[in-house]
C-alpha positions in Angstrom: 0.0 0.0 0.0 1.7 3.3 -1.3 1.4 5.5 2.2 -0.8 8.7 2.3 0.7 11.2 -0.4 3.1 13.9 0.3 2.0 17.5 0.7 2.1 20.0 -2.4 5.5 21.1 -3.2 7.3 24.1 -2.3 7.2 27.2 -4.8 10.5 27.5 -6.9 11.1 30.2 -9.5 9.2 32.6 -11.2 7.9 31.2 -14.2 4.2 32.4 -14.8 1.8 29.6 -16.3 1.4 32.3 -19.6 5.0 31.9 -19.8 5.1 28.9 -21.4 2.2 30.2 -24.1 3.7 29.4 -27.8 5.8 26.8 -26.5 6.3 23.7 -28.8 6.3 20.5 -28.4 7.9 17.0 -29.6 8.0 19.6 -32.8 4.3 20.1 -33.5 1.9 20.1 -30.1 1.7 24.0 -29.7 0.7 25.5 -26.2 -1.8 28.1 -27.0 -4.4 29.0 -23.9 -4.4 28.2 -20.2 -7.2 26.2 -19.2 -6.7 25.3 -15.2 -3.8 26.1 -13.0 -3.1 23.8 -9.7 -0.6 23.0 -7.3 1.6 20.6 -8.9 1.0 22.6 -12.7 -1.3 23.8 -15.0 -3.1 22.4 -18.3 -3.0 24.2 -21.4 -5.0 24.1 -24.8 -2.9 23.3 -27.5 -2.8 21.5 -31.1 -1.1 19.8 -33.5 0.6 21.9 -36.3 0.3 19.2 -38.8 -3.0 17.7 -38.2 -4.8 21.0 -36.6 -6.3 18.3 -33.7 -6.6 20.2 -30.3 -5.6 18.6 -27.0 -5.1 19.1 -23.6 -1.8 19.4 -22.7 -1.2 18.9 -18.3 2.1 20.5 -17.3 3.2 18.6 -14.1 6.0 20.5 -13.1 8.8 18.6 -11.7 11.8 21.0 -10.1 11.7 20.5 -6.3 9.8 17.4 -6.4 10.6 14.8 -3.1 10.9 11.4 -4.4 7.7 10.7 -3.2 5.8 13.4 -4.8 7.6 12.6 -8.2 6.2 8.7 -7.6 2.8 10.4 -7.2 2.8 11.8 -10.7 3.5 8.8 -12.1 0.9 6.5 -10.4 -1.5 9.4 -12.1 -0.6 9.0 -15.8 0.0 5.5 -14.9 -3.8 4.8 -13.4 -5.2 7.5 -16.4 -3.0 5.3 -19.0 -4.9 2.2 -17.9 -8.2 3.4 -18.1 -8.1 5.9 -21.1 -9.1 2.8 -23.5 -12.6 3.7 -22.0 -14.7 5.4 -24.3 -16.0 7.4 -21.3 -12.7 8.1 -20.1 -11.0 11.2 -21.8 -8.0 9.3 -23.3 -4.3 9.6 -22.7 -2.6 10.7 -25.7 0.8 10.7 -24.7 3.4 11.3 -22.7 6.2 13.7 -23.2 9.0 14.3 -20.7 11.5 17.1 -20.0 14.1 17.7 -17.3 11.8 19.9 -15.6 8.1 19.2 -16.5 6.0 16.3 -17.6 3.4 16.4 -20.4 1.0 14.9 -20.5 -1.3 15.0 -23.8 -4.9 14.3 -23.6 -8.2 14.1 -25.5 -9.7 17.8 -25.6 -13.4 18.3 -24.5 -14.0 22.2 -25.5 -17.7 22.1 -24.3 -15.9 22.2 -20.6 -17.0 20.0 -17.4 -20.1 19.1 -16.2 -20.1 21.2 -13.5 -20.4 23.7 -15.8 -22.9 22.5 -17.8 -25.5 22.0 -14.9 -25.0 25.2 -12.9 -24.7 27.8 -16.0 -27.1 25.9 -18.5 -29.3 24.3 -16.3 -29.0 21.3 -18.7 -30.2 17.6 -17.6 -32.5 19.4 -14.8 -35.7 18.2 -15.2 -34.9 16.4 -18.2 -35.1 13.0 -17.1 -34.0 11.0 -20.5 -30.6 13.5 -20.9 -29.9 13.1 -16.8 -30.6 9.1 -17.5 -28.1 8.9 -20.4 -25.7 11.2 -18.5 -25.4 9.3 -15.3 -25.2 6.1 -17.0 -21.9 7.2 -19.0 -20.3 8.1 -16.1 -21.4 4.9 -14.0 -19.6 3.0 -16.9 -16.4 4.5 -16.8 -16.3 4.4 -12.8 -17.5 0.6 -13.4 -14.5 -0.1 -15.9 -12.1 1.9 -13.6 -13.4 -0.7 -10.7 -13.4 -3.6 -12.7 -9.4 -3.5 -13.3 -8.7 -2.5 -9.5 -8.9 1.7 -9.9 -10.8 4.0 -7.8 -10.9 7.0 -8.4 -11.5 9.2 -4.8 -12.5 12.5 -6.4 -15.8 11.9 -8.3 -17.7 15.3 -8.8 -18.7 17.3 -11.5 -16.0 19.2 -12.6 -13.8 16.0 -12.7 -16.5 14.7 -15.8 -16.0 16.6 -19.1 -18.8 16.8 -21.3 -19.0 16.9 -25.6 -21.5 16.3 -28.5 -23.6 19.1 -27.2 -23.3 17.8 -23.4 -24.7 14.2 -24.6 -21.4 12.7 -24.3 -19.6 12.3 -21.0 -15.5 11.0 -20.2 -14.1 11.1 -16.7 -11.0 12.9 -16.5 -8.8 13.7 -13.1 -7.2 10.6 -11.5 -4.8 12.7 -9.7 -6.5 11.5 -5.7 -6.9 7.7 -7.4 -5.9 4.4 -5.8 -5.6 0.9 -6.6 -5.8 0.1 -2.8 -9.3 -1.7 -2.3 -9.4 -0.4 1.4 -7.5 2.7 1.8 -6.8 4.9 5.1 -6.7 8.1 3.4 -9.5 9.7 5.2 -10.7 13.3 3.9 -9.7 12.6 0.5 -11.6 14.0 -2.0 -14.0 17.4 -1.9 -16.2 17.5 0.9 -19.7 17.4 -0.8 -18.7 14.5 -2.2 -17.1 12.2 0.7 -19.5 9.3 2.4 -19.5 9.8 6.1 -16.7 6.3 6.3 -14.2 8.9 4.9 -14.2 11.8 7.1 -13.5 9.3 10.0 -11.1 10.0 11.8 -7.8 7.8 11.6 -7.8 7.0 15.4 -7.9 3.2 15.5 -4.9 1.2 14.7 -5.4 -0.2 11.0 -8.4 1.6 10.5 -9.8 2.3 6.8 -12.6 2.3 4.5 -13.6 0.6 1.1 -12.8 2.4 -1.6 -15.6 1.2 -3.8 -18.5 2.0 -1.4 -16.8 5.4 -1.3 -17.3 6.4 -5.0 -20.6 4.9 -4.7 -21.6 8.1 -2.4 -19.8 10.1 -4.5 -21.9 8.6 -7.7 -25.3 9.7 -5.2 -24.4 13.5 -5.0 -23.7 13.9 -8.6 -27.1 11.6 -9.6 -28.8 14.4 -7.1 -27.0 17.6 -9.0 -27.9 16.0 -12.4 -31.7 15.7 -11.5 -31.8 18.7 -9.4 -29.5 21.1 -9.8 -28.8 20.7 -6.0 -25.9 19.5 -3.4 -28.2 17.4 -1.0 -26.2 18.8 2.0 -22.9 20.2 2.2 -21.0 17.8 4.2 -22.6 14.0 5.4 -22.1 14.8 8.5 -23.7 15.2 12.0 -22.4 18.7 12.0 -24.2 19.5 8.9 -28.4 20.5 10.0 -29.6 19.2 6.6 -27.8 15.8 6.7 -29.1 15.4 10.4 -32.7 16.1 9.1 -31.8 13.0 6.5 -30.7 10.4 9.5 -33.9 11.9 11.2 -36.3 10.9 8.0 -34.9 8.8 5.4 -38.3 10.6 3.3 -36.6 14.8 4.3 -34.7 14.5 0.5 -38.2 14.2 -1.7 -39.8 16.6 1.0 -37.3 19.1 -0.8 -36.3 17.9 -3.8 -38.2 17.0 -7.0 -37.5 13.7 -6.7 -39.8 10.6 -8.3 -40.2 7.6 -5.8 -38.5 5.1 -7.7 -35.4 7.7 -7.5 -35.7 8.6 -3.6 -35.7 4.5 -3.1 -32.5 4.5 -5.0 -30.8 6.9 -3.0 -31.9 6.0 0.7 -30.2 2.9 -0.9 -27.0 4.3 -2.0 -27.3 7.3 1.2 -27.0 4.1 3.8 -24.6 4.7 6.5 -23.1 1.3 6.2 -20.9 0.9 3.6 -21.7 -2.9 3.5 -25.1 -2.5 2.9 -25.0 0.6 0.3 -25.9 -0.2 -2.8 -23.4 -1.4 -4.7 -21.9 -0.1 -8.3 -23.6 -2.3 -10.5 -26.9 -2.5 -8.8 -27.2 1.1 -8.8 -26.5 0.7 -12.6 -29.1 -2.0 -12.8 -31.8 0.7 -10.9 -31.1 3.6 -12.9 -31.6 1.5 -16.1 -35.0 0.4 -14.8 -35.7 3.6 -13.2 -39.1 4.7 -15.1 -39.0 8.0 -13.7 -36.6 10.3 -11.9 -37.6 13.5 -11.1 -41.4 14.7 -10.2 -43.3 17.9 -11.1 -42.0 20.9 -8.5 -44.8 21.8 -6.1 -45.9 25.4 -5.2 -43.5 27.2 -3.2 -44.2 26.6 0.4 -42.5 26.7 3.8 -40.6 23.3 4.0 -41.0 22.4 7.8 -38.3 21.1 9.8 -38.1 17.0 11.0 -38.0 17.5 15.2 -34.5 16.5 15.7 -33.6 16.3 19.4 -30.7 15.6 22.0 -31.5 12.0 22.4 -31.7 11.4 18.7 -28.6 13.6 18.0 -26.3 11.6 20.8 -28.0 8.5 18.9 -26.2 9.6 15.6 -23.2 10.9 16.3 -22.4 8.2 19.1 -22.8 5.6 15.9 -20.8 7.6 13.6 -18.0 8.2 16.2 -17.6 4.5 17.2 -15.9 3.0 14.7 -18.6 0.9 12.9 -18.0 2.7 9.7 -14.8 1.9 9.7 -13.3 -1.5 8.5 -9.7 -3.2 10.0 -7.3 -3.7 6.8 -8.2 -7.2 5.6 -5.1 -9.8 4.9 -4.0 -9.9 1.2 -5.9 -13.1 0.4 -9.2 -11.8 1.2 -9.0 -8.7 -1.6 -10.8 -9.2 -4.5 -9.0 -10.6 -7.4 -8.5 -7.9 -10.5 -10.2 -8.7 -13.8 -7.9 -10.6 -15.2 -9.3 -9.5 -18.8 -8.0 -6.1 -18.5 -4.7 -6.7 -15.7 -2.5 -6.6 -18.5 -3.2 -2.7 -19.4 0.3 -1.9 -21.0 2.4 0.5 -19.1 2.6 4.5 -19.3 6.2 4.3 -19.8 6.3 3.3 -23.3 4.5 6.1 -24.2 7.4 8.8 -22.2 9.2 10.9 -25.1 12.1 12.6 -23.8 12.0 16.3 -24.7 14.7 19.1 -24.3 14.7 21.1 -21.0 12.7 23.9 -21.1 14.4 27.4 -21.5 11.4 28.8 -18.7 12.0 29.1 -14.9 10.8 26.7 -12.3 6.9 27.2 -12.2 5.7 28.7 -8.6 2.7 26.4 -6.9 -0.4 28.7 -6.7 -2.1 29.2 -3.8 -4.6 26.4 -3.5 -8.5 26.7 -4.0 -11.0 27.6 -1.4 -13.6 24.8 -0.8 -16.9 26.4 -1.4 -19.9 25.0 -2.5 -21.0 25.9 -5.9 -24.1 24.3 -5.6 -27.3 25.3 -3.9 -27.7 23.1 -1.0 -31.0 23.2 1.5 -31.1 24.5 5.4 -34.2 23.6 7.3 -36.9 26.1 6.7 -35.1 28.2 4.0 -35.9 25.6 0.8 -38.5 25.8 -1.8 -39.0 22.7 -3.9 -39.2 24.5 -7.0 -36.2 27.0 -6.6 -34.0 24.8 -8.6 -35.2 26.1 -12.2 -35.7 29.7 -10.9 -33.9 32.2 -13.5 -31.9 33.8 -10.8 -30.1 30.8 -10.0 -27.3 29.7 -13.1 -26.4 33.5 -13.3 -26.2 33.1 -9.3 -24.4 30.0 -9.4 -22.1 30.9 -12.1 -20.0 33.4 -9.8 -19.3 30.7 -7.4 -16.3 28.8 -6.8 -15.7 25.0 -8.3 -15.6 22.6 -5.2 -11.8 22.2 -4.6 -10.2 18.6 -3.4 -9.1 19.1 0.0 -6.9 15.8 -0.4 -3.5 18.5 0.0 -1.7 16.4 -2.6 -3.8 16.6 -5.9 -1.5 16.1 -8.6 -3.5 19.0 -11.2 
């Protein structure tokens, strides 16, 4: 098990990410926009000067690196190399190393992330047959991901790109992924996104949580933001009032949300506490694909009264989410589950490295990193209105909000 990854490295030079702008590559990949900028680099828009195709091209900026932060990059392209065969994956072009900075050259999605597409367009809310088709591309690329031993710790919205006119989706990010079945690596991921198992604290000796069940939760919040336009609740936790009104009344998330019955069934199912009983990846796939219905027509706006929630009942919840049962003791080797042996021979990252010339640019600094705010709406007791969700105040509202940010501190982006 590859231990929990080393913080973001330290800030060395002065190279601006515009600096490298024009820069060529390998001879024809041309670095023309900046799309993103993170800790450990930024990812540009370029293309080939022979063929005119446009990729993304992620810098991953290498001066300074600790060994161990250098063996995170690679397990990135290595786990995105295995999985980019997936034709809901964006695929891994190539690889193309310097002395100071990686590149890596991906499939380019210009229509942006999904994250994008829900809270400036509105688009999927309310349309039951484009959210269907939607979730279902992304539940096959986590599935093939699982099915060769990869998990992927940082499912949300802006980690899915989106193309044909947002009808096609690819997973992209696999910077917080892991090939560990159980992992230890609590508070990985962005908050709005984490089951309750991972926000444990690491307190017992050996403690951890299934990886799987994990994304699973993850896979819940985004079905809710395709349907609804909504975050559920900021954080599953006790300290959060709305996810307290949830353990109070499995039925609080249709008393506030548009949802169909068939759909609320499905998430009580993949919302249970116990990671052993949540609903597992392909029987949520199995639902949705029977699912006749998702979301419901939004009632008149009216006061949305609050589920009593007392002391006895709070000391209930939080004594059962602070005593361990979510948390499972790391199994013995024999007991993991054997990897698809169809796809376990994935051929390897590094015969697609080309080496490349230093580059004449500085050391790139490490910007500071992104607040965690919530970009989506998300309902408090008494303050919700079932039908806000399609108001036309709300995409130009939610559009000058912050992208949830990965509080993992070692995203490789």
């Amino acid at each position: 098990m590859i231990p929990t990854p080393p913080p973001s490295p330290r800030s060395c030079g002065a190279c601006a990410p515009e600096d490298r702008l024009g820069q060529v590559l390998a001879g024809c990949i041309q670095l023309t926009e900046v799309l993103g900028v993170g800790a450990y680099g930024v990812v540009y828009r370029a293309f080939d000067m022979r063929t005119g195709v446009q990729y993304a091209v992620k810098a991953l900026n290498k001066v300074g690196l600790e060994p161990r932060q250098r063996t995170f990059q690679e397990r990135e392209i290595q786990l995105h190399h295995q999985v980019s065969q997936h034709p809901n994956v964006v695929s891994l072009v190539k690889v193309l190393d310097s002395t100071d900075c990686t590149f890596v050259v991906m499939e380019f999605c210009p229509e942006g992330d999904l994250f994008s597409r829900i809270t400036e367009q509105g688009f999927y809310i309310g349309q039951d047959a484009l959210a269907k088709n939607a979730f279902l591309q992304i539940l096959e690329a986590v599935e093939f991901c699982h099915s060769v031993g990869i998990y992927h710790r940082d499912l949300k919205p802006e980690n899915i790109l989106v193309s044909s006119d947002g009808i096609t989706l690819k997973l992209a990010d696999f910077g917080l992924a892991t090939q560990d079945y159980y992992t230890s690596d609590f508070g990985c991921g962005s908050t709005f996104y984490m089951s309750p198992e991972c926000q444990q604290s690491n307190s017992r000796p050996n403690a951890c949580y299934a990886s799987a069940a994990n994304d699973v939760w993850s896979l819940g919040v985004i079905l809710v933001n395709l349907t609804c336009g909504r975050n559920p609740w900021k954080r599953a936790s006790m300290d959060d009032s709305t996810f307290r009104a949830y353990m109070k009344d499995r039925s609080f998330l249709k008393s506030i949300l548009p949802l169909s019955d068939d759909l609320d069934h499905i998430l009580r199912r993949v919302f249970d506490l116990n990671p052993a009983q949540r609903m597992t990846l392909l029987e949520l796939k199995q639902a949705i694909l029977h699912c006749p219905k998702l979301t419901s027509e939004p009632a008149a706006p009216m006061p949305i009264p609050s589920p009593t929630y007392n002391a006895v009942d709070a000391a209930r919840d939080v004594a059962y989410l602070a005593s361990g049962q979510l948390l499972e003791p790391i199994p013995h080797m024999s007991q993991l589950p054997a990897p698809n042996v169809q796809y376990s021979q994935a051929p390897s990252a590094i015969s697609h490295f080309e080496h490349l010339p230093a580059s004449r640019s500085p050391p790139m600094p490490s910007p500071e990193p992104q607040k965690a705010n919530g970009p989506f709406a998300f309902f408090t007791n008494g303050q919700c209105t079932p039908h806000a969700y399609i108001a036309p105040w709300y995409s130009q509202f939610m559009a000058t909000l912050p992208k949830h940010a990965s509080i993992f501190p070692t995203r490789v982006f």
